[in-house]
C-alpha positions in Angstrom: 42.8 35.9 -4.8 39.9 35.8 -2.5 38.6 38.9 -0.6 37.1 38.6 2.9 35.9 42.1 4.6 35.2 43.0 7.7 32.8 45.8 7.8 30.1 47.7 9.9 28.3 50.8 9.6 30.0 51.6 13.4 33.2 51.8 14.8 34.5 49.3 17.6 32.0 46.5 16.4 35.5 44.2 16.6 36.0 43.7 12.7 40.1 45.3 13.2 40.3 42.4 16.0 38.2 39.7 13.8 40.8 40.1 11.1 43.6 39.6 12.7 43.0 37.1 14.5 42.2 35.3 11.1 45.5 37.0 9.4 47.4 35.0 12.5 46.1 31.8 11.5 46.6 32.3 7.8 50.2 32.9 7.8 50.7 30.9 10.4 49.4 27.7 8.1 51.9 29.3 5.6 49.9 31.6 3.3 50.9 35.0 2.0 48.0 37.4 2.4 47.0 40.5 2.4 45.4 43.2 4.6 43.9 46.4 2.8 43.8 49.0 5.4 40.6 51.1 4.4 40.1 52.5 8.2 41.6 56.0 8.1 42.4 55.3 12.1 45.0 53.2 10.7 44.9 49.9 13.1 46.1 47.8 11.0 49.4 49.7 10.3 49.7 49.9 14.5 49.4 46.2 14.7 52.6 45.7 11.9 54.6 48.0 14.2 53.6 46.8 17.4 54.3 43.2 15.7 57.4 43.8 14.0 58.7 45.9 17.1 58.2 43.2 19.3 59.5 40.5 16.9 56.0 38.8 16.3 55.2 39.8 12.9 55.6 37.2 10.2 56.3 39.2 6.5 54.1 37.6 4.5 51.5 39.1 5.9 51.3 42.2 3.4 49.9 45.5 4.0 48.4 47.8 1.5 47.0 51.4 1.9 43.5 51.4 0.3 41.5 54.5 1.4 39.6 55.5 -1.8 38.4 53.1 -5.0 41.3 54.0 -6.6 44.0 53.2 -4.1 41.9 49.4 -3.2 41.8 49.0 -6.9 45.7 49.3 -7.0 45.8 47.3 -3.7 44.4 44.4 -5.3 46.6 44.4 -8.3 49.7 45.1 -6.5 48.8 41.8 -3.8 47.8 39.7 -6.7 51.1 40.8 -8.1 52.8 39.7 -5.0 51.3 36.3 -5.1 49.0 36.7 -2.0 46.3 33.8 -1.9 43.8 35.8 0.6 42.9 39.0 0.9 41.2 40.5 4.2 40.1 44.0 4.0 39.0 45.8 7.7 36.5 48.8 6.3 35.9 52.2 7.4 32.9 52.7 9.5 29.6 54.1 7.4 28.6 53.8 4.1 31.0 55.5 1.2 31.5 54.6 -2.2 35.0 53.1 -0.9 33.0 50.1 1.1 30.4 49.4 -1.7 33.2 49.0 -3.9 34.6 46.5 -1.4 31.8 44.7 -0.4 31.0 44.5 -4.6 34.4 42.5 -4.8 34.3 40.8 -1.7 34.2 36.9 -1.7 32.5 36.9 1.9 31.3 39.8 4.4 31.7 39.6 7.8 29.9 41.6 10.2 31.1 41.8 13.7 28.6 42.2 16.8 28.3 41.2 19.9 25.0 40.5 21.5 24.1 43.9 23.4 20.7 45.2 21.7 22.8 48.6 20.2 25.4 46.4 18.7 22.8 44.4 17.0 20.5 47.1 15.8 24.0 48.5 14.2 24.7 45.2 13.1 21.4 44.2 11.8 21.2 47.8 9.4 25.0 46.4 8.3 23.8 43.7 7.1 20.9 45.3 5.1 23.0 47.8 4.0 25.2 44.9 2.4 22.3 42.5 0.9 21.1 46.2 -0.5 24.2 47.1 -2.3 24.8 43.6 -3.7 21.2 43.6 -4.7 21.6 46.6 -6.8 24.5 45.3 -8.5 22.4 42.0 -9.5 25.1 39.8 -7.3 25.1 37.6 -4.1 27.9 37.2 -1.7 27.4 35.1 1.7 27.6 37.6 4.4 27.3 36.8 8.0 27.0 38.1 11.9 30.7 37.4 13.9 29.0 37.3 17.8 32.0 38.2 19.6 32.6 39.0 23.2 30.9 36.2 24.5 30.8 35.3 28.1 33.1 33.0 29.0 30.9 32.0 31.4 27.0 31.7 30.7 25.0 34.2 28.9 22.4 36.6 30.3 19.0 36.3 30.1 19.2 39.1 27.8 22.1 37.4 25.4 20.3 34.7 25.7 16.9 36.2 24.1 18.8 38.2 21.6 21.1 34.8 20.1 17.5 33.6 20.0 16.0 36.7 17.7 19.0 35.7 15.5 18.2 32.3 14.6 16.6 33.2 10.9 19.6 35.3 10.3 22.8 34.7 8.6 24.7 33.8 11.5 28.5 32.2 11.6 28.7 28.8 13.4 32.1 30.2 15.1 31.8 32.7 17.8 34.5 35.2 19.8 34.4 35.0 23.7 35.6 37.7 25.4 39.4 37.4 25.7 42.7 39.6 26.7 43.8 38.0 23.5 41.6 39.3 21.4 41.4 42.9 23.3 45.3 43.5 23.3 45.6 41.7 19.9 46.7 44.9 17.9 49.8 45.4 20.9 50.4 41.6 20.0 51.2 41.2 16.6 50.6 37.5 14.7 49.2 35.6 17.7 50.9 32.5 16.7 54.3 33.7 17.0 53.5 36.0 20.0 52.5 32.1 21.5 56.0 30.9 20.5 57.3 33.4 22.3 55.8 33.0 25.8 56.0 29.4 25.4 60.1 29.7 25.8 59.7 31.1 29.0 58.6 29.0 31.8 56.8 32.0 33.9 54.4 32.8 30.9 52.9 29.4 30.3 49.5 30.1 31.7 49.2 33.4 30.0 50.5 30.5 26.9 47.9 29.0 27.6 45.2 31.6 27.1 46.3 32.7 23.8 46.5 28.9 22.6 42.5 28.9 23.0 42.1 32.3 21.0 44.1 30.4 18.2 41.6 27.6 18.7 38.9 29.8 18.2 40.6 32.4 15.2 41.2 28.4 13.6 37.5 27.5 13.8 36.5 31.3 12.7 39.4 31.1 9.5 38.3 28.0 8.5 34.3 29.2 8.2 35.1 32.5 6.6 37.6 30.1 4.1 35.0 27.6 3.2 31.8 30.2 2.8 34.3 32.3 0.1 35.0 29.1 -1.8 39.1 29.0 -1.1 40.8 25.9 -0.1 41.0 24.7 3.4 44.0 25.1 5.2 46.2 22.1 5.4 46.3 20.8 9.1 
């Protein structure tokens, strides 16, 4: 079973959004995975029961409590158990012996930002913070920036200079424009089947529409974080 976290040293960086987003598109190709829920706010447990309420929540998405080493330890037995292929773990903000003990058996980290200079700063110690813990443990794990919230439009001067400060850093090839998708996902449940749903009624097909492209986009992401932690590729 492969891990993928989502992790950064400060809350609302977008790694709860980030994941599922890719959870959609990995049960939607017909995976069972898991999510380790190591945030004690709890969002991934109030996206299974806004999904499950509203009918868009697909089962074999799996999710396992996992707020100390001992309780992520017995989440990855139990989902290997369970026969799930990918594991996606969202983090608790900060540094704790819970998140080095993730990021030590983590296949790939991702580190959400977007491109304001606070985010990055917070983004940038992240990733330092991981390269020094993997260090220390004599290991190497590909770890990379997630820009989200993009302009949909065209970047500011500002964004513009600080994507270019970036350009020698680990930095995924897929980015996260700023979407109602993405910012309601956790009231949404699996984005694939919440699609389905507006799609069989003929006054939602423009909203439709809009969450078709963030499932473009959470494909191209899935894909990336798929290939960097050496899983297969999902079957078109």
């Amino acid at each position: 079973m492969k891990i993928i976290a989502f992790t950064s040293l400060k809350g609302g960086a977008g790694k709860s959004t980030a994941l599922m987003a890719a959870a959609s598109v990995l049960v939607e190709a017909g995976l069972r995975i898991a999510c380790f829920e190591a945030d004690d706010n709890r969002p991934l447990a109030v996206w299974k029961n806004n999904g499950t309420s509203e009918k868009t929540w697909d089962d074999n998405c799996r999710l396992y409590p996992a707020f100390d080493t001992d309780q992520f330890a017995t989440a990855v037995e139990h989902a290997t158990t369970d026969g799930c292929e990918i594991a996606l773990v969202d983090t608790r903000g900060g540094g704790s012996d819970l998140n080095q003990a993730i990021l030590l058996n983590a296949d790939v980290v991702v580190i959400p930002t977007s491109l304001s200079v606070m985010e990055l700063d917070e983004a940038l110690q992240t990733l330092e913070y991981v390269v020094e813990v993997h260090k220390a443990a004599a290991m190497e794990a590909p770890a990379g920036l997630l820009i989200n919230r993009i302009p949909t439009t065209s970047l500011s001067s500002r964004e513009r200079y600080n994507l270019e400060l970036l350009a020698e850093m680990p930095v995924l090839d897929t980015t996260l424009p700023t979407r109602r998708a993405y910012a309601d996902i956790k009231a949404l449940g699996h984005l694939h089947l919440y699609h389905r749903q507006l799609m069989q009624q003929s006054s939602k097909r423009v909203m439709a529409s809009h969450i078709r492209l963030a499932l473009i986009e959470a494909r191209k992401l899935t894909a990336e974080l798929l290939d960097a932690a050496g899983a297969p590729a999902l079957v078109a």
